[in-house]
Each structure stands twice: as structure tokens, then as C-alpha cells.
C-alpha positions in Angstrom: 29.8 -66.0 8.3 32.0 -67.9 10.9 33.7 -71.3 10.9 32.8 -72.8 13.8 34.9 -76.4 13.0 36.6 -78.1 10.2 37.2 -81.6 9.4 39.5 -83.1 6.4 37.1 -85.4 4.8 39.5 -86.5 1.7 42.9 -86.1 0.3 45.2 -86.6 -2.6 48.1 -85.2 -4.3 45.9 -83.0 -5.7 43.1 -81.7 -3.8 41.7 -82.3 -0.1 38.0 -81.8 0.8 36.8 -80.0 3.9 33.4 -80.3 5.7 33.2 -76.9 7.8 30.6 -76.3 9.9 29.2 -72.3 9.8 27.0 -70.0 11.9 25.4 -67.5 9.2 24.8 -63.6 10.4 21.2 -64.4 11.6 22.9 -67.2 14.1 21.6 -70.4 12.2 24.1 -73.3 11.4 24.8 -74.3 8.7 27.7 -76.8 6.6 29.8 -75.9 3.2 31.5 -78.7 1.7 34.8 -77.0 -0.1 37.2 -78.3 -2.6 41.0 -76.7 -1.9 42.9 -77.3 -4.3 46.3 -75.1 -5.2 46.4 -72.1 -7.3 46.5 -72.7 -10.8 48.6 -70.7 -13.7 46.8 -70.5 -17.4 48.8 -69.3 -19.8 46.8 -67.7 -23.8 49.9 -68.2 -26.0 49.1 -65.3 -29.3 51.2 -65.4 -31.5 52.6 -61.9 -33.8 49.6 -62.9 -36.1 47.4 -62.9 -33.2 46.6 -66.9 -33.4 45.5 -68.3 -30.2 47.3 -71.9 -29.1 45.0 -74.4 -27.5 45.6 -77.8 -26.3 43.4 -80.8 -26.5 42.9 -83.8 -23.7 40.3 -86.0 -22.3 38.9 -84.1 -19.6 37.4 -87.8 -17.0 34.8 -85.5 -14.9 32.6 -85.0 -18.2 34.0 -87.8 -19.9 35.2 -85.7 -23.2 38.2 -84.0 -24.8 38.1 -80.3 -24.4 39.9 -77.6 -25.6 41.4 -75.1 -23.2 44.3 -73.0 -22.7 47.4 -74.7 -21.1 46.9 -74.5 -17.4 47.8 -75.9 -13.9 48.7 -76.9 -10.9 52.2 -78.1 -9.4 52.2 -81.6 -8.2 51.4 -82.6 -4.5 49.6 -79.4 -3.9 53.1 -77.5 -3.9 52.6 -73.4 -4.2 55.1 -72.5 -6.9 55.2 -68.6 -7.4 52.2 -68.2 -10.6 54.8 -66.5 -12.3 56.7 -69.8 -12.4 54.3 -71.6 -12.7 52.7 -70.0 -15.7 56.2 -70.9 -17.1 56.7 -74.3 -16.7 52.8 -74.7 -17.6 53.4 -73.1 -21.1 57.0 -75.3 -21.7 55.1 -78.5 -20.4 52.1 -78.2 -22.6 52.9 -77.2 -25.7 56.8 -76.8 -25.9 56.3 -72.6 -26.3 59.0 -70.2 -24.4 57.4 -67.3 -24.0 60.0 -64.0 -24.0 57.1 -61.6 -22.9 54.5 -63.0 -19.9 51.7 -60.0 -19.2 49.4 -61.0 -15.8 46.0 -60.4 -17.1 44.2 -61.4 -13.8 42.7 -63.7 -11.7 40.2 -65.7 -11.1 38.0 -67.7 -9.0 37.0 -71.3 -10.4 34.1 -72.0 -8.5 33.6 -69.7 -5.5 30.7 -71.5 -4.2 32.6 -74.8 -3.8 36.3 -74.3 -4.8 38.9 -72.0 -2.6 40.6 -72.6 -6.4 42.1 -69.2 -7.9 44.0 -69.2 -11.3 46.4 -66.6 -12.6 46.0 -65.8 -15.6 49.0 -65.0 -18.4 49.3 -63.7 -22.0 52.1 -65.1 -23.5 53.9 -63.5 -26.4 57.2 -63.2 -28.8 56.8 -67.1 -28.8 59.5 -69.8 -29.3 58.4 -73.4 -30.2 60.6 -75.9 -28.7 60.2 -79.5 -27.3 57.0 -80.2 -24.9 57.3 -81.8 -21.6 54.0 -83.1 -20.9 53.6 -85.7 -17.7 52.6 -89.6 -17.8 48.9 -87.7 -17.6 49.0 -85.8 -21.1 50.2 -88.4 -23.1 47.3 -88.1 -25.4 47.0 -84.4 -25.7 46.7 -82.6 -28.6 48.3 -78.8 -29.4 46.9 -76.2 -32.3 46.8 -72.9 -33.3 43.6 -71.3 -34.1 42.3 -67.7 -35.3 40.4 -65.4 -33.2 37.4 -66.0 -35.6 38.0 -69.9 -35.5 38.2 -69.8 -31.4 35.1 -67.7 -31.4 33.4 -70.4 -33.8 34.6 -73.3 -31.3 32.9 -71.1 -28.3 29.5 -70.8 -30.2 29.8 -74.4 -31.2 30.6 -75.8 -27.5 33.8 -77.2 -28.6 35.5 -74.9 -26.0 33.7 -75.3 -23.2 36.4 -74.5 -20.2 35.1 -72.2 -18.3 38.6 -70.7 -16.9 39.3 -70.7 -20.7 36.1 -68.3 -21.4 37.2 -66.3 -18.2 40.9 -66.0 -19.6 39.3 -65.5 -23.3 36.8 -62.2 -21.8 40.1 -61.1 -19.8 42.7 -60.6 -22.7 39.1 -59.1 -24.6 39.3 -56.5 -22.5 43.1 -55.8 -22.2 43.0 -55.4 -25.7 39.9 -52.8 -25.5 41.8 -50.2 -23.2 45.4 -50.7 -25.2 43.8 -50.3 -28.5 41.0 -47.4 -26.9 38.0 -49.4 -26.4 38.6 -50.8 -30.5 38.9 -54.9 -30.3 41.5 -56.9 -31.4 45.7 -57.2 -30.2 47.4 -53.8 -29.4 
């Protein structure tokens, strides 16, 4: 597929939106409307008991609080290193310091829209200090949860995230080849 042009159809501090205009294989045109927005950091805080923390916020797109993993962006679509970022997320969100960070992967958000990736962290040998949440997280909420309990939430459609199921099936797996293919934390 080839870009034949591009226009900036929206910005904000956030996110801009492109209108490109393509030429497929078989030479027919075509137009892809794509979302960029900055690559994200999500961070699955597990404790030595192997609790899972989650935070809690009104999500405005579907107009209901969801809970995720703490994850983000840096402001004014700034590319902070995702190690860094995955950092800063963590501290910002819950108020964890994390002395061990293991990359679990990546991930695309929505690949048929979104040039979106997200990095995704396991954080362990956890400290609790203070969290530093932004003007826009005033009203979320933080909690620890069991594997069984997240698992519930999933089958219930209280967690809902989809980069939070991605991250959720990626640590799954890391824990299936460090513990030889048994389930559960290494």
C-alpha cells in the first residue's frame, strides 16, 4: 500500500488526526483516517503475594469508570523513553516505586485506526509512597486485587481495557515459560 498525500485534519495536546490518501496493490485508491497519538507506557504493579494493583477513573469515550492498569502518555505528545515513562506512569498513578521493572512487550492499540503502541512493564519489589496524579485524575481510585478477583472482574466486564487484557495475557505467558509452561508468578 502507498501514501499518495496526507493532510492534518485535527490536533490537540494529545492526539492529531490524519486523512491519507492510498493506492492499494491492485492500483485502486483508496482513504484511511488514522489516529497518532504517542507511545504509551502501562505498568502491572504484583506485589510478593502476587496481588495485582488497578486503578479506577471515569473513562468520557464510554461514559463509565473502568478499571485498568496505570498507563500513559506524556503531555503535549512528547516521546519520553518507555522506560521512563513506565516510571513516572507507576509514581503518578498510584504512588508505587518500583525497584525491579521487566519489559513484557508491546503492543498495538488499534492497528486498524491508531499508529498508538504501548510498552508494556511488570513492576515488582514495590514501595508505596505518595501519588502524583494530574488536574485529570482527581477522581481516581487505586486497589489491590488477587489474580482470582481480577480474573472475576474480566468475566464480569468490570475490566474491560483492552490494553489491560493485552498486558494481563502478556505477563500470563511470562509466567508460563519462567515457571515451565505451569501458571502463576515465577
Amino acid at each position: 500500500m502507498e501514501q499518495v498525500s496526507t493532510r492534518q485534519v485535527y490536533a490537540n495536546s494529545w492526539m492529531t488526526v490524519r486523512e491519507d490518501a492510498i493506492r492499494r496493490p491492485d492500483g485502486s485508491a483508496g482513504v484511511y483516517g488514522v489516529i497518532d497519538k504517542p507511545t504509551y507506557a502501562l505498568v502491572v504493579p504484583r506485589d510478593d503475594a502476587g496481588r495485582l494493583h488497578l486503578v479506577e477513573q471515569f473513562r468520557y469515550p464510554v461514559g463509565a469508570r473502568r478499571w485498568e492498569f496505570p498507563a500513559g502518555t506524556a503531555p503535549d505528545r512528547a516521546t519520553p523513553h518507555p522506560d521512563d515513562l513506565a516510571v513516572q506512569e507507576l509514581v503518578e498513578e498510584t504512588g508505587l516505586v518500583a525497584g525491579r521493572m521487566e519489559l513484557l512487550g508491546t503492543i498495538d492499540v488499534a492497528p486498524g485506526m491508531s499508529s498508538q503502541r504501548g510498552h508494556v512493564y511488570l513492576a515488582t519489589e514495590l514501595t508505596q509512597g505518595e501519588a502524583r496524579r494530574e488536574a485529570t485524575e482527581a477522581d481516581m481510585r487505586a486497589e489491590w486485587f488477587t489474580p482470582a478477583e481480577f480474573e472475576a472482574m474480566i468475566g464480569e466486564g468490570v475490566v474491560a481495557d483492552a490494553q489491560t487484557l493485552a498486558a494481563y495475557a502478556l505477563l500470563m505467558l511470562r509466567d508460563r515459560a519462567a515457571n515451565g509452561g505451569r501458571r502463576g508468578p515465577a
